[in-house]
C-alpha positions, -999 to +999 in steps of 0.1 A: +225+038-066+225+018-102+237+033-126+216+042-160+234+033-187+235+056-220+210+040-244+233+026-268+244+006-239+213-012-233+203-046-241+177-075-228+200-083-198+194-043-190+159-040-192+149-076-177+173-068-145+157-034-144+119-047-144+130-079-123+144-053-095+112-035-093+088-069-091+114-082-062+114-046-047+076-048-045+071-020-071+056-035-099+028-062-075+018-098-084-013-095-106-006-061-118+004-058-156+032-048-172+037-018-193+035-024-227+058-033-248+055-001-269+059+017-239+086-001-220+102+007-257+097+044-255+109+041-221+143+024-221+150+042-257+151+010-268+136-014-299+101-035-295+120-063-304+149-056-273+117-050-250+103-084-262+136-107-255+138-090-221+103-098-213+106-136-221+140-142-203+114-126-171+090-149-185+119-180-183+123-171-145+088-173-137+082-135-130+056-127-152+032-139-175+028-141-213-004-147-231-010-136-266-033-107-270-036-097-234-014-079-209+018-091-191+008-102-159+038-098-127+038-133-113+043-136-070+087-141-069+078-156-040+065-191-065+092-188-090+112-225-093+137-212-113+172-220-096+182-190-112+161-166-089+183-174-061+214-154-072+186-124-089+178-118-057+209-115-044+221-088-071+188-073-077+166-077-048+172-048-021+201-061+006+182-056+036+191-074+067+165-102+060+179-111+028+216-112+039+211-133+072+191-160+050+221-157+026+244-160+058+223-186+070+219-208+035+256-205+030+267-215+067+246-248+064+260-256+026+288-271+046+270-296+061+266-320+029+304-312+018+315-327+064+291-356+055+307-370+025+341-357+030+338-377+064+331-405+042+352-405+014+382-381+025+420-402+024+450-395+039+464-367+013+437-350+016+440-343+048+475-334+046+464-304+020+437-293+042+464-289+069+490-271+046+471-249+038+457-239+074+498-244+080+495-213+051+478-186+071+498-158+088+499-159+128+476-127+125+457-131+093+441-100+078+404-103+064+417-109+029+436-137+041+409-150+058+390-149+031+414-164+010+424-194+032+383-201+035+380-204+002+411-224-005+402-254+025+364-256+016+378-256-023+400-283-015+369-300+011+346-301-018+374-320-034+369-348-010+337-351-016+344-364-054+309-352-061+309-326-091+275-309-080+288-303-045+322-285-059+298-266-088+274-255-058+307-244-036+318-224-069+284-207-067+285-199-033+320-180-038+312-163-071+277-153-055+290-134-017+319-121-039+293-104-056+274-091-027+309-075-011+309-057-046+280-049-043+274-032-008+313-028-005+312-046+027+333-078+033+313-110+043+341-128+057+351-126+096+387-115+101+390-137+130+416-159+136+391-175+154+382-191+117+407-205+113+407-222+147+376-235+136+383-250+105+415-266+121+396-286+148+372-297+116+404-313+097+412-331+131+379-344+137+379-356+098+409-372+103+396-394+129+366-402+104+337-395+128+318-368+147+326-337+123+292-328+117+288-329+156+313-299+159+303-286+133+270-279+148+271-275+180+299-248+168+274-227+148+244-236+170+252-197+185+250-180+151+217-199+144+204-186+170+216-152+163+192-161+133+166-168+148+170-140+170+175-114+139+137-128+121+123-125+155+131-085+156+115-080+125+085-100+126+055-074+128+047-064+166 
């Protein structure tokens, strides 16, 4: 359950994430108007002028509409082009099991440009780090370790890469699922040493400077279909 925050507390980033959960919850509909500002005021205990910067940085994400003289309009989340909306969701939007296997999903096949270039561009020293620090992991890792050791070899794969939006989207990733184990207190990470089995025949097969991507999917070709399986369930009978 959020917590409400004592009026003095509140600010733009309060109210905005408050009105941006309900229109991604379904609460406030596309085409429906806001409250007004006046009453959005009286109802967060907060200034017009607090209310108004909220409403534009919803405005900035493409979740409502402005026009001068008429009504705020809730725009469809499902339109918004706003990069931004993409870690919203996964803080505001409810975490049901729809929303964390495409999150599971999205993040599993961010790998796939970091194996293509890495296979490309990766030397020698590189590979050596990747396998020190797989070298690194206790004989019976816990999930934290796991976890730990993940981040470290993909940190250090992004590296290879020597493209700076790949390592900022790998950054994203990370700060993002950390987020979501805040924020359902559940870790995201396998505890399996089985991991790090995985990620060890990866360093081989980069080393040899061809067919990574191969493994690579034919090794998660069972939890895509676990996927598919999971959207199939809860599509409408």
């Amino acid at each position: 359950m959020r917590r409400v925050l004592p009026a003095r507390q509140r600010g733009p980033e309060y109210v905005a994430d408050t009105l941006a959960r309900q229109i991604l919850s379904g609460a406030l509909k596309p085409g429906e108007p806001l409250p007004t500002q006046r009453e959005l005021a009286e109802r967060f205990e907060l200034s017009m002028l607090v209310v108004r910067q909220a409403i534009h940085r919803l405005e900035d994400l493409g979740l409502v509409r402005v026009r001068q003289g008429s009504p705020t309009i809730v725009l469809d989340p499902e339109l918004a082009t706003d990069l931004r909306m993409l870690q919203l969701r996964m803080e505001l939007a409810p975490m049901d099991e729809q929303l964390a296997t495409a999150a599971r999903e999205s993040q599993l096949l961010s790998l796939l440009p970091m194996l293509v270039l890495a296979e490309r561009r990766i030397t020698p020293d590189q590979i050596a780090v990747l396998r020190y620090v797989i070298d690194c992991v206790p004989s019976n890792p816990s999930r934290q370790e796991v976890r730990v050791f993940q981040i470290e070899w993909l940190r250090q794969l992004a590296k290879a890469t020597r493209n700076a939006m790949i390592q900022q989207q790998l950054r994203w990733w990370v700060s993002l699922f950390a987020a979501q184990e805040r924020r359902t207190e559940e870790s995201v990470t396998p505890s399996s040493p089985l991991v790090v089995a995985f990620y060890s025949k990866l360093t081989d097969s980069l080393a040899t400077g061809s067919g990574t991507v191969q493994l690579f999917l034919a090794t998660i070709e069972p939890l895509l279909s676990g996927f598919d399986q999971q959207r199939a369930n809860t599509l409408p009978r």
